[in-house]
C-alpha positions, 0 to 999 in steps of 0.5 A, a space after each residue: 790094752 789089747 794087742 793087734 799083729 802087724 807087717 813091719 817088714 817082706 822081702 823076697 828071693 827068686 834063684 837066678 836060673 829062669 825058665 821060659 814056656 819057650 824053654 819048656 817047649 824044647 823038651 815037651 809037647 807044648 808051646 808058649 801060646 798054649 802054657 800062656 793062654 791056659 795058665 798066665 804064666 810065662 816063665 818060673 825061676 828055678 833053684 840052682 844044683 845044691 840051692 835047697 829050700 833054706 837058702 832061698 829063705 834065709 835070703 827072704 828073711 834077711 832081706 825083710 827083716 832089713 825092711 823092717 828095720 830089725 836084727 835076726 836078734 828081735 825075733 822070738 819066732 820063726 814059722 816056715 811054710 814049705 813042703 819042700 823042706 831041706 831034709 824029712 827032718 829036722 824042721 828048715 825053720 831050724 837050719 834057716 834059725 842057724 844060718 841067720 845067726 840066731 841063738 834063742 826062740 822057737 823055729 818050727 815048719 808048717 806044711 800046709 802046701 799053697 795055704 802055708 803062708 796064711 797057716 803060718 802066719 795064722 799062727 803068728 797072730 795067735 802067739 802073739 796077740 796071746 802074749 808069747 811072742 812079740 815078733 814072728 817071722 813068717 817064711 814061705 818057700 818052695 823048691 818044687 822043681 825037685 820034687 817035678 815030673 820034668 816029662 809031665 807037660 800037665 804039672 812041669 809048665 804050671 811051678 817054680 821055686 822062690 821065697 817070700 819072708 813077712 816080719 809080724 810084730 804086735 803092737 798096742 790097739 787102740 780100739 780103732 776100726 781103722 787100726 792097722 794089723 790082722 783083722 781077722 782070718 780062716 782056715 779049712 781043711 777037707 781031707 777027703 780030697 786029700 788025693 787030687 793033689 800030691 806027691 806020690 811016695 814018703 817015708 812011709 810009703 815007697 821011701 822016696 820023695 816022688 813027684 807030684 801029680 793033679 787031677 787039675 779039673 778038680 782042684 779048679 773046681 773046688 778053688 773057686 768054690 771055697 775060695 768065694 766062700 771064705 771070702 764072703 765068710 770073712 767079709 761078713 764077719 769084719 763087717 766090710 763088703 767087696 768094695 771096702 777092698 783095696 787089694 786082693 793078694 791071692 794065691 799064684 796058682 794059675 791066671 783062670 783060678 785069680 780071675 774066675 774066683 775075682 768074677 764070681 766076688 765081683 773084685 775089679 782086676 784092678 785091684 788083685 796082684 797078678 805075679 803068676 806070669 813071672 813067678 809061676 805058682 810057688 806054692 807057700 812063697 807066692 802071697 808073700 813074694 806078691 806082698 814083696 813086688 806090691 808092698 810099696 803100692 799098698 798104702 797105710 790104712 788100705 785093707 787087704 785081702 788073701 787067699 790060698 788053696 792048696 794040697 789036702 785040700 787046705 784053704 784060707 783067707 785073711 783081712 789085714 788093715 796095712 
C-alpha cells in the first residue's frame, strides 16, 4: 500500500532576548511608525551571546518530538534547514543529532535560505514515501543577527532568530482524496538572480562571514510573481481551487509580500498566518514557528498551503491535508 507523509508533531523555540522597533530606533534613523508601517513587524527575538544555531534547535526538536509523542529514538532522519549554521562544517544537523542523544540514522543540513523548510521537508517526503526512512525530523532555524549589519536601517529592522521543528512520519494511504499528509509540492530555483539577496563574503571569497545586503525592491518584485504562480501551479495539479483552502502558512518575510501575494490568489486574510509582527522574518524557521502558534487552529481534514521565497532565488510551495 502506498505511503503518504504526515505532521505528528511541531515545536518552537525563540531566544529570550526581544528587540523592539522602538529599541532599534535608539540606534538607527528609524521609528517604529515607519518599521511597522512598511514591513508589519514590531519586534524580533534575538539569540543570546554563545547561543548558536543548534541550541535553538534542539529545543525545537525536542519540544516537537514531545508533541508527537516520540523519542529522539524513532527518528531515522534529521534534515536541517539553515544558513546560519554553527560552523562551515560539519553539518548543524550532526551537532543537534548529538545533543539530542541520538546514536544511529542520518542528519544532514539544507541551505536553501527562507525556501529551507519546504526544501527540507520536500526531502523528507521523498525518503520516506520511498521507502528509506519512516520518520524524519525537519528543523528550520536561523541566528541572522549574526551575520546583520546592525548599522544598516534597510536589513537591521526586517530579522530575528528563532527555531521551528516539524515530526514527518509515513503511514499507510488508504487511496482517499481526503487522507491526511503531503499532497504535493514545488520547488525552483533561479540563480541568475543569485546577487539580490546575499551575504558578502565566505570561505572562498574574503574568508569571513559577512553580512547580509538586499536590493529589497527586486526580491518584492519577484516574491510575489513566483509565489502566485507556484500556487496556482500546485493548486491545478491537486485539483483544488483557492477557496478549497483552509489555511495559508507563508513565508514571514515581511507583512506587504503576505498580503500583496493573498490579493493577487484572492485568499481572505482570514485564513493566512500572520506571526511577522512577532517573530520578524527568521528565515527557514518562520513556516514551522507559524505551524507552531497555528497547529491547535488547523483541524483534521483542513487542507493547508505554504509558501517561501528566499536567497538564490530559491522558492516553493507545498498542499498538505492536516
Amino acid at each position: 500500500m502506498p505511503i503518504r507523509t504526515q505532521i505528528v508533531g511541531w515545536g518552537g523555540y525563540l531566544p529570550r532576548k526581544v528587540v523592539t522597533n522602538n529599541d532599534l530606533s535608539e540606534k538607527l534613523d528609524t521609528s517604529d511608525e515607519w518599521i511597522y508601517s512598511r514591513t508589519g513587524i514590531k519586534q524580533r527575538h534575538i539569540a543570546a551571546e554563545g547561543e548558536v544555531s543548534s541550541d535553538l534547535a534542539t529545543i525545537a526538536a525536542q519540544r516537537a518530538l514531545a508533541k508527537a509523542e516520540m523519542t529522539p529514538d524513532d527518528v531515522d532522519m534529521i534534515i536541517l534547514a539553515t544558513v546560519t549554521p554553527d560552523n562551515t562544517f560539519p553539518a548543524t544537523a550532526a551537532r543537534v543529532q548529538a545533543k539530542l542523544g541520538m546514536t544511529r540514522g542520518v542528519a544532514f543540513d539544507i541551505g536553501a535560505a527562507c525556501a529551507g523548510f519546504i526544501y527540507a521537508a520536500s526531502q523528507a517526503k521523498n525518503y520516506i514515501e520511498t521507502g528509506y526512512a519512516k520518520t524524519v525530523l525537519v528543523i528550520g532555524v536561523e541566528t541572522f543577527s549574526r551575520i546583520i549589519d546592525w548599522d544598516d536601517r534597510r536589513t537591521a529592522v526586517l530579522f530575528g532568530d528563532g527555531a521551528g521543528a516539524v515530526v514527518f512520519k509515513g503511514v499507510e494511504d488508504n487511496g482517499d482524496a481526503l487522507s491526511r499528509g503531503i499532497i504535493s509540492y514545488e520547488i525552483h530555483t533561479d540563480g541568475r538572480l543569485y546577487d539580490i539577496l546575499r551575504t558578502q563574503g565566505g570561505p572562498s571569497e574574503t574568508s569571513t562571514v559577512g553580512t547580509l545586503t538586499m536590493d529589497g525592491r527586486e526580491v518584492f518584485r519577484h516574491a510575489v510573481g513566483k509565489l502566485v504562480d507556484v500556487a496556482e501551479s500546485l493548486l491545478k495539479k491537486a485539483n483544488v481551487t483557492i477557496d478549497d483552502i483552509d489555511w495559508v502558512i507563508p513565508h514571514q518575510a515581511n507583512a506587504r509580500i503576505i498580503s500583496a501575494t493573498g490579493e493577487r490568489l484572492g485568499i481572505s486574510p482570514e485564513k493566512t498566518a500572520i506571526t511577522v509582527d512577532k517573530h520578524a522574518n527568521t528565515s527557514a524557521a518562520s513556516i514551522p514557528l507559524a505551524l507552531m502558534e497555528m497547529g491547535d487552529k488547523i483541524k483534521p481534514g483542513d487542507l493547508v498551503f505554504i509558501e517561501a521565497l528566499g536567497a538564490g532565488l530559491v522558492w516553493g510551495g507545498m498542499l498538505i491535508r492536516w
